[in-house]
Structures are given as C-alpha cells and as structure tokens.
Backbone as CSV, one residue per row, in Angstrom:
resi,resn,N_x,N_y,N_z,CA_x,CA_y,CA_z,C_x,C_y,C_z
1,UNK,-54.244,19.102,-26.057,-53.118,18.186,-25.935,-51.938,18.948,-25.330
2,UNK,-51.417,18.237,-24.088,-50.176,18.916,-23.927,-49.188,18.129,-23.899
3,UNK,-48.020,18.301,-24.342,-46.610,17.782,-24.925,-45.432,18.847,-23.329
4,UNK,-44.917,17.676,-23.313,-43.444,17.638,-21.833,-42.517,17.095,-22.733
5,UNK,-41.736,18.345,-22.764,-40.663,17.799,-24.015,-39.080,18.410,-23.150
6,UNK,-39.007,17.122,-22.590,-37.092,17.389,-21.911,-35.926,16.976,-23.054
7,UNK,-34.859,17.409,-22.658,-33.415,17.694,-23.326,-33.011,16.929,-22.067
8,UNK,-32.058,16.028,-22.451,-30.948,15.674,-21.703,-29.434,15.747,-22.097
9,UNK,-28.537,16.220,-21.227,-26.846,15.937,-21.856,-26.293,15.011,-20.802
10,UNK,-25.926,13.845,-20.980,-25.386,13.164,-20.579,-23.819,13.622,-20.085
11,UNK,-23.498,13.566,-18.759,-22.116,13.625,-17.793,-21.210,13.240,-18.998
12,UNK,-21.655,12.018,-18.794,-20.463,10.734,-19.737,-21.306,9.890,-20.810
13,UNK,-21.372,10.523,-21.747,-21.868,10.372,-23.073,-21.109,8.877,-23.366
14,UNK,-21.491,7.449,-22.795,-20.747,5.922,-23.019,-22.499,5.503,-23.314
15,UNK,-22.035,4.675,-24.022,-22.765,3.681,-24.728,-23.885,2.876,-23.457
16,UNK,-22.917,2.389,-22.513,-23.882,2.053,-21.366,-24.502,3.194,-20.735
17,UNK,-24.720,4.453,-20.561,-25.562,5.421,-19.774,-26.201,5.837,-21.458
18,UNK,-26.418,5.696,-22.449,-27.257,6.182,-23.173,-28.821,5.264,-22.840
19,UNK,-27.867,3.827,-23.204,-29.053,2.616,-22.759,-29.592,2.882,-21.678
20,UNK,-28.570,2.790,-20.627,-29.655,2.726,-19.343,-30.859,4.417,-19.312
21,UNK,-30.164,5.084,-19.411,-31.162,6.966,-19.290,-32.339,5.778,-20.917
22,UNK,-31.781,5.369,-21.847,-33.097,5.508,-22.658,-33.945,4.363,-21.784
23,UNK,-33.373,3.435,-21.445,-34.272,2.143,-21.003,-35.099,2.454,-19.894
24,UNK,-34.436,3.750,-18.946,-35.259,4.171,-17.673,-36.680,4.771,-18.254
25,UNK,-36.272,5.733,-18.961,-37.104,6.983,-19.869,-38.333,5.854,-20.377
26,UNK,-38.057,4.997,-21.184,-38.914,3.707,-21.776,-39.832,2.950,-20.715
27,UNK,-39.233,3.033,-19.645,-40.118,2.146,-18.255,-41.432,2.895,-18.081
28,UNK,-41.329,3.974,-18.286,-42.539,4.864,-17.483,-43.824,4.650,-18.571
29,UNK,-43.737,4.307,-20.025,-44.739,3.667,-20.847,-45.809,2.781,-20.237
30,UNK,-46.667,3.627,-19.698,-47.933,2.292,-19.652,-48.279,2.089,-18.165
31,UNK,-47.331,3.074,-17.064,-47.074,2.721,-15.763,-47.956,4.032,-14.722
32,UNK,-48.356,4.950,-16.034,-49.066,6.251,-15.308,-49.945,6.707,-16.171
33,UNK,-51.317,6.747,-15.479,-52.494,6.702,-16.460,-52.557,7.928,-17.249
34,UNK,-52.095,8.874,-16.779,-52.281,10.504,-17.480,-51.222,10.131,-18.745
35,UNK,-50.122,9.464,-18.910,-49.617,9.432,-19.757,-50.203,8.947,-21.074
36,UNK,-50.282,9.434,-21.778,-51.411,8.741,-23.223,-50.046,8.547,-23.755
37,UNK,-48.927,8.993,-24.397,-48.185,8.252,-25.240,-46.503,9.133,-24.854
38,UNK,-45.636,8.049,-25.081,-44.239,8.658,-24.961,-43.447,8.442,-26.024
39,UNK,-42.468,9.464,-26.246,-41.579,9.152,-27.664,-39.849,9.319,-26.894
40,UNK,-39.320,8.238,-27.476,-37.203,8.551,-27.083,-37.025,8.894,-28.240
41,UNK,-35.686,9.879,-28.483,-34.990,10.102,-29.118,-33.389,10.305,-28.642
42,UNK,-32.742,9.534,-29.992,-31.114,10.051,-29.197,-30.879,10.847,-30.489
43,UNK,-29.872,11.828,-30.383,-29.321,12.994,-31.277,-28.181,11.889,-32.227
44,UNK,-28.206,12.225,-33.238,-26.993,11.596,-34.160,-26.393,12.884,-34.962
45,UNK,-26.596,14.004,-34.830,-25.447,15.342,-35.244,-24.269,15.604,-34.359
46,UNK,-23.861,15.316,-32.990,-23.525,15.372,-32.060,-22.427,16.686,-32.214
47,UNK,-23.086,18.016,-32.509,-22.404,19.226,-32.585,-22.762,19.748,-31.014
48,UNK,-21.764,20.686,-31.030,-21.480,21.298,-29.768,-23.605,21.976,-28.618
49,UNK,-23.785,22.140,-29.976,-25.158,22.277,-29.315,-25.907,21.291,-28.627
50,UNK,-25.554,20.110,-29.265,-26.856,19.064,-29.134,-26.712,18.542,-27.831
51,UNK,-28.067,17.936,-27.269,-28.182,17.415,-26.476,-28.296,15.699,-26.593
52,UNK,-28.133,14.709,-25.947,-28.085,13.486,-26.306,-29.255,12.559,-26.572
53,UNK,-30.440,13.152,-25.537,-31.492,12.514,-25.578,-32.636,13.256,-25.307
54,UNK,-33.994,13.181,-26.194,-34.973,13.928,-26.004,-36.324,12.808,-25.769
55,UNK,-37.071,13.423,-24.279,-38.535,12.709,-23.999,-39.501,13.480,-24.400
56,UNK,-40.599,12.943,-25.177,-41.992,13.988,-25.942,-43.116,13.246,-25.295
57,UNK,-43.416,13.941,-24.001,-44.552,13.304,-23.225,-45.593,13.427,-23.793
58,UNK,-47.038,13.196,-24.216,-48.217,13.690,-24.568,-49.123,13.213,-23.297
59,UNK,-49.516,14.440,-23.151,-50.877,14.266,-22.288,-52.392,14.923,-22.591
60,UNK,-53.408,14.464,-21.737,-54.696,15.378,-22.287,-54.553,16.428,-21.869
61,UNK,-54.325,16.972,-20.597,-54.461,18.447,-20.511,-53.383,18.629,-18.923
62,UNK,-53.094,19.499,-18.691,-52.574,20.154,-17.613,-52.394,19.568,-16.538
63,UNK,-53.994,18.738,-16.161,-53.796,18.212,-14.277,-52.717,16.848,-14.927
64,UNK,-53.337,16.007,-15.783,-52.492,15.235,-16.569,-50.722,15.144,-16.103
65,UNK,-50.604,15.866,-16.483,-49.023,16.837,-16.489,-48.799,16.816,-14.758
66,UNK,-49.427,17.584,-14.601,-49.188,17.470,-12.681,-49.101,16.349,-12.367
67,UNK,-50.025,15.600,-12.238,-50.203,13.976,-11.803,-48.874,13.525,-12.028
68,UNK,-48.044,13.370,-13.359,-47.151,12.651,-13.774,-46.198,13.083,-12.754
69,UNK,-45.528,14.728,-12.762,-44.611,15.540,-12.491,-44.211,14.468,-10.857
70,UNK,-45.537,14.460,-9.782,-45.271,13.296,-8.860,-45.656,12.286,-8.382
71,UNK,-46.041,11.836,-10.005,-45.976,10.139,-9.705,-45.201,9.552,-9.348
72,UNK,-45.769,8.399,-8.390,-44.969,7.408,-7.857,-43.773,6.678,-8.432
73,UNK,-44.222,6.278,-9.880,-43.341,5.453,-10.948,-42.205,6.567,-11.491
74,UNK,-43.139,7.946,-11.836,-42.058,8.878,-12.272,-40.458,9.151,-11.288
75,UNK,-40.932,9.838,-10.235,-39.762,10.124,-9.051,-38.543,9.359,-9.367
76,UNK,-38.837,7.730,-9.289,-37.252,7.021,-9.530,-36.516,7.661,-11.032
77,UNK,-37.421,7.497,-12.088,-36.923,8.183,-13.594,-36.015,9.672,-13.169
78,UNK,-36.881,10.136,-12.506,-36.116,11.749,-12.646,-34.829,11.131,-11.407
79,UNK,-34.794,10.845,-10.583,-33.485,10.252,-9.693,-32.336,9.672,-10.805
80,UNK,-32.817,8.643,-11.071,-32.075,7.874,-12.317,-31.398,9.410,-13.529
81,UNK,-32.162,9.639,-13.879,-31.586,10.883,-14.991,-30.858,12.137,-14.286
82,UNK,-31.195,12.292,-13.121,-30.570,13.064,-12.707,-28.752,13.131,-12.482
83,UNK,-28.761,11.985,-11.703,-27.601,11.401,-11.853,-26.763,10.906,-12.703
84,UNK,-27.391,10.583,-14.270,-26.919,10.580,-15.264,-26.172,12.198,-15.716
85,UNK,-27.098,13.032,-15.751,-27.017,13.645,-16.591,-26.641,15.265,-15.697
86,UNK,-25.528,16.378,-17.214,-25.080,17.500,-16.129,-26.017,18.917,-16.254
87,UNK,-26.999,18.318,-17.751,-28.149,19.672,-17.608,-28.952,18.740,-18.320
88,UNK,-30.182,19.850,-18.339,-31.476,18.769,-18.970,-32.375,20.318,-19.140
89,UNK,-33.391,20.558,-20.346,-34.107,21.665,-20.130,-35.532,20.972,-20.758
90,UNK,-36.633,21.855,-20.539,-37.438,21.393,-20.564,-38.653,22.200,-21.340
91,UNK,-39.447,22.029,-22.058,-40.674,22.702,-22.286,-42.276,21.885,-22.748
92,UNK,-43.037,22.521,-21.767,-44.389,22.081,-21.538,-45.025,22.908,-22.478
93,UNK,-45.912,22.555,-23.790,-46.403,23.609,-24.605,-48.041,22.830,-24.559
94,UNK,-48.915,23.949,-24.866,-50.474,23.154,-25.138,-50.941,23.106,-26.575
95,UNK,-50.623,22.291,-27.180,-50.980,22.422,-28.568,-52.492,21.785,-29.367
C-alpha cells in the first residue's frame, strides 16, 4: 500500500478558499482508477506550525502513484491548489 500524503497552507486562509481547495481535492474521488481511496482533512489547532489542509492518497503500489502524479483529472487539482496555496509539502511512504 502506498499513501501520498500533502500539507497545504493556504495564501488567504477565508472560509471560501478552504471550501473551494477542499471541494477541488474531493473531485478527484472516483475520477482515476489507481486511486483506491482519498481522505480531506482541515487542521482545527491553527498554531503557527499547522498547515490548513491535509490529502491521504492510498494507492496499490508505486506505478499507481505515477499514473495519478499525470493524470488527466489530476493536473487541473494541482493548478487549482497551486494557486490557492503559498507552500504545500509532501510525503509518499509504502506501508
């Protein structure tokens, strides 16, 4: 099993760019076959560390992961978040 687990910090942490970054993040459910399951999270500690929103991709294995990275459906998501957001980090683990 491998897990794609991004951090996002939102530019402008408003109520409308949480929705839209979660509602984009939420689209890609069901739209790319390597994807077996996706999880949102938004942060509610909101200390100087935290980040605002976290994606927990699960996939079967590695090519999985590639496939997604440039899928067709994906590309607009990472455009969309990009522009949301002023850092984002990321870790791919195989568990």
């Amino acid at each position: 099993m491998i897990k794609h687990i991004v951090m996002f910090k939102l530019t402008e942490k408003t109520s409308k760019n949480m929705e839209y970054a979660t509602n984009s993040l939420r689209s890609l459910e069901g739209k790319i076959e390597t994807l077996k399951s996706i999880e949102i999270g938004t942060d509610f500690l909101e200390s100087d560390r935290s980040y605002d929103i976290v994606l927990i991709a699960h996939f079967e294995n590695r090519e999985g992961l590639k496939i997604y990275s440039t899928h067709e459906n994906h590309l607009p998501v990472v455009k969309i978040m990009r522009s949301l957001c002023s850092s984002s980090v990321v870790v791919d683990c195989e568990l």
